[in-house]
DSSP file (Angstrom, degrees, kcal/mol; ACC not computed):
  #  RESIDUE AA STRUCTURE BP1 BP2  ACC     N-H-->O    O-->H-N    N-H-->O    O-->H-N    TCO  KAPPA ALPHA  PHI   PSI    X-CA   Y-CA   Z-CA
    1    1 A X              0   0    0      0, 0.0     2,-0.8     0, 0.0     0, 0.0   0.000 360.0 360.0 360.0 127.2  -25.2   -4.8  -21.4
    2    2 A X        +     0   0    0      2,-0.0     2,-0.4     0, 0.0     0, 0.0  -0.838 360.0 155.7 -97.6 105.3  -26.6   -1.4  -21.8
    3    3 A X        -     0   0    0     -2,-0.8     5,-0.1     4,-0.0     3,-0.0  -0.945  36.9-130.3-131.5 131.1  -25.4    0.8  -19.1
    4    4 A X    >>  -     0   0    0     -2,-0.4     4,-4.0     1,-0.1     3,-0.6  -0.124  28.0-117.4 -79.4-177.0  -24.9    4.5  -18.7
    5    5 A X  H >> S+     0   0    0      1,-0.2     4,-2.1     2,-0.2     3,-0.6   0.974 111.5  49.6 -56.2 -74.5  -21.6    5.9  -17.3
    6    6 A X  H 3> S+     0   0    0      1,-0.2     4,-0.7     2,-0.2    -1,-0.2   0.730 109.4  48.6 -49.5  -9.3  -23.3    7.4  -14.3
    7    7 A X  H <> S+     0   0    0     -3,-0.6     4,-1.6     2,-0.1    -1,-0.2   0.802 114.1  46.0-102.9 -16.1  -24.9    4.5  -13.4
    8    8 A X  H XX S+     0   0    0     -4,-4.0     4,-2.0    -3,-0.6     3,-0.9   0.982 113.5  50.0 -42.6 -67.0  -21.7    2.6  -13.8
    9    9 A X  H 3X S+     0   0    0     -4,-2.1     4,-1.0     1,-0.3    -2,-0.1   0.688 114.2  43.1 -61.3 -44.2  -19.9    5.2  -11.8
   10   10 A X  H 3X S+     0   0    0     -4,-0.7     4,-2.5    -5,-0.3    -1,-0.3   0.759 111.8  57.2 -93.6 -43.4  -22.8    5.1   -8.7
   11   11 A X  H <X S+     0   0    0     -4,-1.6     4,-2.7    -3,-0.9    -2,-0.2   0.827 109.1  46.2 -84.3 -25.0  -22.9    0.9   -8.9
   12   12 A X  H  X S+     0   0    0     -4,-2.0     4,-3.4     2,-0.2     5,-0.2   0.865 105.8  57.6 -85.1 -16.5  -18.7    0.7   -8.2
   13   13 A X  H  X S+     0   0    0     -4,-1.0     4,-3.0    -5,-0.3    -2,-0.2   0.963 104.7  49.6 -71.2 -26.6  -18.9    3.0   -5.5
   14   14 A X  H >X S+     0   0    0     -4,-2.5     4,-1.8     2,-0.2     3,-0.8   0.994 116.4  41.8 -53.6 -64.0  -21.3    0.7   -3.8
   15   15 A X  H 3< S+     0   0    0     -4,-2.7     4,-0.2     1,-0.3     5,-0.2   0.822 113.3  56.7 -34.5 -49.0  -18.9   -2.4   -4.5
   16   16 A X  H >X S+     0   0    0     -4,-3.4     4,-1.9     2,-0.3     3,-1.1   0.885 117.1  32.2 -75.6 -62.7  -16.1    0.0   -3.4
   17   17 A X  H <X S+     0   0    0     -4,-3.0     4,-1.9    -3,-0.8     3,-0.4   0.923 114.3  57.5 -72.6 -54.5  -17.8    0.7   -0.1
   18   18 A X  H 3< S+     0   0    0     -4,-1.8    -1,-0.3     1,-0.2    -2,-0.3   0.108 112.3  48.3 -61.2   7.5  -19.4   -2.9    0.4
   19   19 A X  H <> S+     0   0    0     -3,-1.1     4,-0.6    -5,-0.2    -1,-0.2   0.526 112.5  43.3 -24.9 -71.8  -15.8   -4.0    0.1
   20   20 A X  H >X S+     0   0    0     -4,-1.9     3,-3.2    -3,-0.4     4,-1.0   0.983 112.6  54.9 -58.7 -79.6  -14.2   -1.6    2.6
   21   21 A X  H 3X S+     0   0    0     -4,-1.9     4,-3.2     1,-0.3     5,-0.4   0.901 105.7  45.6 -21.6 -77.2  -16.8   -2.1    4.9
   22   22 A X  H 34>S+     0   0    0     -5,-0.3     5,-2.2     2,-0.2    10,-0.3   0.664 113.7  56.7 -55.9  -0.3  -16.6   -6.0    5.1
   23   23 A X  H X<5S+     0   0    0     -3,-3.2     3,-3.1    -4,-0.6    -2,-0.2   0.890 113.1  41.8 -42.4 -89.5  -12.2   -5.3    5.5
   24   24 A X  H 3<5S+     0   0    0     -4,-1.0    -2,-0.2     1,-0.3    -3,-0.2   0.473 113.5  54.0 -82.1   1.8  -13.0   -3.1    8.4
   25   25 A X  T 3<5S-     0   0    0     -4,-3.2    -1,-0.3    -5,-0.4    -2,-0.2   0.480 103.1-135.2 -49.8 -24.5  -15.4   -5.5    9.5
   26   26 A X  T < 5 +     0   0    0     -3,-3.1    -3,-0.2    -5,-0.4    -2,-0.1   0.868  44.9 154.9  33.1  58.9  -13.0   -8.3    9.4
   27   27 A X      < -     0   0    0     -5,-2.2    -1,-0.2     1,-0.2    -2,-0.0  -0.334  41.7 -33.8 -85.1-175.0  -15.1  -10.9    7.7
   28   28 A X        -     0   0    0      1,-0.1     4,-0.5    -2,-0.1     5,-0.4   0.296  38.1-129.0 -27.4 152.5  -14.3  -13.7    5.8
   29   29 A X  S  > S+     0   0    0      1,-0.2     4,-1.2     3,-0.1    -1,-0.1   0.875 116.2  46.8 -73.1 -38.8  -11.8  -14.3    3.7
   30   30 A X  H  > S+     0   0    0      2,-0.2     4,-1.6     3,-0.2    -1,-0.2   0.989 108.4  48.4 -65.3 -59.6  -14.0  -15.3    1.6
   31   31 A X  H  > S+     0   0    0      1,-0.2     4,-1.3     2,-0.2     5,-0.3   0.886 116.5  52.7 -44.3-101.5  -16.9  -12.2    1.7
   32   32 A X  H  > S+     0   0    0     -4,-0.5     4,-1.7   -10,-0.3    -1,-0.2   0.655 111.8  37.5  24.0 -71.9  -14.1  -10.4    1.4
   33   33 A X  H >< S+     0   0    0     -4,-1.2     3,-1.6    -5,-0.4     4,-0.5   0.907 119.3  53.8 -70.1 -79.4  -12.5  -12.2   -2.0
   34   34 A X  H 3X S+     0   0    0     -4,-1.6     4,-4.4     1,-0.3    -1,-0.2   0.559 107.2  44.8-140.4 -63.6  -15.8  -12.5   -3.0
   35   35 A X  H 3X S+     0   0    0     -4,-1.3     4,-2.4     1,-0.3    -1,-0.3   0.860 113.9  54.4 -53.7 -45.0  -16.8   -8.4   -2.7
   36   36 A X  H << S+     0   0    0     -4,-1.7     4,-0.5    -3,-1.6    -1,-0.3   0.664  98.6  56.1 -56.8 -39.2  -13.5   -7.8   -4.3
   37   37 A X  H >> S+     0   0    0     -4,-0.5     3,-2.8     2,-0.2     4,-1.7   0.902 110.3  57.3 -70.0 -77.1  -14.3  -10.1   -7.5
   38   38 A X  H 3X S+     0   0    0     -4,-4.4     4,-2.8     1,-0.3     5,-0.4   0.712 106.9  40.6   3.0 -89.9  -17.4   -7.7   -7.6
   39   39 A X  H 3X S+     0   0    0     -4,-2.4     4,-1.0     2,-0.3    -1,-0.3   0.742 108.7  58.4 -42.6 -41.1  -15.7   -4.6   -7.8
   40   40 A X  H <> S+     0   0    0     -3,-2.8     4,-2.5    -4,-0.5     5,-0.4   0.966 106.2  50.7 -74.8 -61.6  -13.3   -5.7  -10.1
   41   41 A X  H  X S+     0   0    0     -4,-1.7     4,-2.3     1,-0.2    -2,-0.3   0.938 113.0  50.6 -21.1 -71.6  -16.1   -6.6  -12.5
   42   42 A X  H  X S+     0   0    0     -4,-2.8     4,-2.5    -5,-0.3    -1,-0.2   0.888 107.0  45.2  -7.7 -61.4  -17.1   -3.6  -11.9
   43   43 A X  H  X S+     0   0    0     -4,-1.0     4,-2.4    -5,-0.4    -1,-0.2   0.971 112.8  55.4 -67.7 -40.0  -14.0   -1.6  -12.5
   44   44 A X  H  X S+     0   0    0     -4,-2.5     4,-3.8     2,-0.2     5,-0.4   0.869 101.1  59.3 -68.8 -37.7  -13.4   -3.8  -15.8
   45   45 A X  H  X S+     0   0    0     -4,-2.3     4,-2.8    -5,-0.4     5,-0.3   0.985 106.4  53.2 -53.4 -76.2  -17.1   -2.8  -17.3
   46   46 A X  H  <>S+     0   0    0     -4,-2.5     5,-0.8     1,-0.3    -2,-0.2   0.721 107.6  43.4  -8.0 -88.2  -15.8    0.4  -17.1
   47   47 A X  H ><5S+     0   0    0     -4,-2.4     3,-3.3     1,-0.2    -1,-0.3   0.912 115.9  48.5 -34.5 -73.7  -12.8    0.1  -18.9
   48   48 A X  H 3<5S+     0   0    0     -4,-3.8    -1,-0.2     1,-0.3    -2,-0.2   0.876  95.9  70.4 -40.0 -43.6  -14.2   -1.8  -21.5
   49   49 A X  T 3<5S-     0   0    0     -4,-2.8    -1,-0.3    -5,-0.4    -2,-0.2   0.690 108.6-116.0 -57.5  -6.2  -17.1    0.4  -22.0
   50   50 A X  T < 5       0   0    0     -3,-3.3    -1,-0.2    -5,-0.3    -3,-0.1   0.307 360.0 360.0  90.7 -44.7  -14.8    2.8  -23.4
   51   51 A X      <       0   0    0     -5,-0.8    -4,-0.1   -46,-0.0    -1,-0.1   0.655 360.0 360.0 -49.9 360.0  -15.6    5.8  -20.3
């Protein structure tokens, strides 16, 4: 996957928000877990990528 940094940087803050949000929403446990896996993906691209 070819991605730049900034567009990395701009796609976890969505997760990061779409996350929070559904926590101060108090959905599912699942949406929730789910939103969280995301992000974490996310966070791990990162890392890997070397930025």
């Amino acid at each position: 996957m070819n991605i730049s940094k900034e567009e990395l940087v701009v796609q976890i803050e969505a997760a990061r928000r779409k996350l929070n949000e559904s926590m101060d929403e108090k959905q599912d446990y699942e949406v929730i877990y789910q939103n969280s896996v995301a992000l974490d993906r996310l966070i791990e691209l990162y890392i890997v990528s070397g930025f």
